[in-house]
C-alpha positions as CSV (number, residue, x, y, z in Angstrom):
1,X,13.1,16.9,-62.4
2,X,15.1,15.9,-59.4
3,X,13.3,13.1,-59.0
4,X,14.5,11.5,-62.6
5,X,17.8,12.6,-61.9
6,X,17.9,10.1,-58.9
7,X,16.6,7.6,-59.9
8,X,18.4,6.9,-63.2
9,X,21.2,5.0,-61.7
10,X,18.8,2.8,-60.0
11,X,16.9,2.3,-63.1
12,X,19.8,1.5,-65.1
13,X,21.5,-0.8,-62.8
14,X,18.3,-2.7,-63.3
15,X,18.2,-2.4,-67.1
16,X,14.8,-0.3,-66.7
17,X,16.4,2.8,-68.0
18,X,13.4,2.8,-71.1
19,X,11.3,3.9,-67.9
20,X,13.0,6.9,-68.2
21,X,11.8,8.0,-71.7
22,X,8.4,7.7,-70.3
23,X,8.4,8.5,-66.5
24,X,7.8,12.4,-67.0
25,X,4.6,11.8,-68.9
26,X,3.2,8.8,-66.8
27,X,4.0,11.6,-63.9
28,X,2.0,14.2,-65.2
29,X,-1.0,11.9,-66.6
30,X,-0.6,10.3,-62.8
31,X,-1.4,13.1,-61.5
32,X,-4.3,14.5,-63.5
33,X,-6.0,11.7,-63.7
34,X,-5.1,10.8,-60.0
35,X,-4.1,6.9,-60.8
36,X,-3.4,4.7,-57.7
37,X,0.1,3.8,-57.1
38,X,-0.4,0.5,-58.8
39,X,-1.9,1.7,-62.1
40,X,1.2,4.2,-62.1
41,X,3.7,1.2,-61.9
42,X,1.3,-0.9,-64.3
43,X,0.8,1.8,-66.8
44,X,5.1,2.1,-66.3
45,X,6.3,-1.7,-66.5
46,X,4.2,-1.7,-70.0
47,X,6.3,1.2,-71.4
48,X,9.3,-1.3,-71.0
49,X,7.9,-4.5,-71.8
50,X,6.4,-2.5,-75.3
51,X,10.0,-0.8,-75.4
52,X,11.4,-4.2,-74.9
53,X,9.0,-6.0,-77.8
54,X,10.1,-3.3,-80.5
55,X,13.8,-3.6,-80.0
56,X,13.7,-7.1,-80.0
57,X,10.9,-6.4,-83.1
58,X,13.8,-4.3,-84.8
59,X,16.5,-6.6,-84.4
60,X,15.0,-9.5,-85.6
61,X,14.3,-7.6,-88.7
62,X,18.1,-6.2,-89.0
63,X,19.4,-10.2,-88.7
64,X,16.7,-11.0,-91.5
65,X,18.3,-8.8,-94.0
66,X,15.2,-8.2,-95.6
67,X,14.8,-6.2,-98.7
68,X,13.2,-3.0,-97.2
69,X,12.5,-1.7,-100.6
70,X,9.6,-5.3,-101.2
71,X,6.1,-4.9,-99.6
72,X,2.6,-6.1,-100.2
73,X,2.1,-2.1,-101.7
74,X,5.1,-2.2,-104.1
75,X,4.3,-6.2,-105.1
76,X,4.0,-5.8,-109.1
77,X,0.7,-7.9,-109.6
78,X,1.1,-7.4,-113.7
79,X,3.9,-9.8,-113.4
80,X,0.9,-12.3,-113.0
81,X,-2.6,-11.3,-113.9
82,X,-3.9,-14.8,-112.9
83,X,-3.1,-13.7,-108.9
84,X,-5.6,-13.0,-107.1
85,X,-4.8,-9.4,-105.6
86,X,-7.8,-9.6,-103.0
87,X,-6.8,-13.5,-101.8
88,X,-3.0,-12.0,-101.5
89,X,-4.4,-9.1,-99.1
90,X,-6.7,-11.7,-97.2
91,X,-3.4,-13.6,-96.2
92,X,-1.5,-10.3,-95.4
93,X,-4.3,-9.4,-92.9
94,X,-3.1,-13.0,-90.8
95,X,-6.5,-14.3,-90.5
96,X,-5.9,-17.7,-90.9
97,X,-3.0,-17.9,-88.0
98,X,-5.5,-16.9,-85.5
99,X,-8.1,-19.3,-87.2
100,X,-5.3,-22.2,-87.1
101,X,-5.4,-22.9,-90.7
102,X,-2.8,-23.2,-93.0
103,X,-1.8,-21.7,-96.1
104,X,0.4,-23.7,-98.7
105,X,1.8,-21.3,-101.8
106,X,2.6,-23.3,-104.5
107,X,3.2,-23.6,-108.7
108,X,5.1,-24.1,-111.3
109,X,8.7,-21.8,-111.8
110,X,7.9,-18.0,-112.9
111,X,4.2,-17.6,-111.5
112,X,4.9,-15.3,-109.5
113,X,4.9,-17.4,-106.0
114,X,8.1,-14.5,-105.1
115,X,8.3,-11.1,-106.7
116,X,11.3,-10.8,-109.3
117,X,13.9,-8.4,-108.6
């Protein structure tokens, strides 16, 4: 589209250019569902701010070094039958940060507070 094609130096001289990996579909859903020129440039500026959140998302992770190979699916819950598997899955689920509670792990060495390698 000639369009794109002209305005990729604009939009990478402002360090927009993940507009670009979404400007030919907002076009076309623009058009059929006839959006005003604001909802077009809303509906845009959210493609880069979302764009924005999961690269930031994904580099946070890389600089955490986390084990990719340990989630809440793989935990080995035999290590310690006393764990309560449904409490564990209540605290995944982040409940209690939007209830503004607090959550304090805690026991003696080798109960399974952190899953062994």
């Amino acid at each position: 589209m000639e369009l794109r094609q002209h305005l990729i130096p604009q939009l990478k001289a402002l360090r927009l250019s993940g507009i670009l990996d979404t400007l030919e579909a907002r076009m076309r859903q623009a058009t059929d569902e006839r959006w005003r020129y604001d909802e077009f440039l809303e509906r845009l500026l959210e493609d880069e701010v979302e764009r924005r959140a999961q690269k930031q998302l994904a580099l946070r992770v890389r600089r955490a070094d986390l084990p990719s190979d340990k989630t809440l699916e793989t935990f080995d819950f035999t290590f310690n039958p006393g764990l309560n598997r449904q409490l564990v899955y209540d605290l995944a689920t982040g409940n209690f940060i939007r209830e503004h509670r607090n959550v304090l792990v805690c026991g003696p060495t080798g109960v399974g507070k952190t899953q062994p390698d």
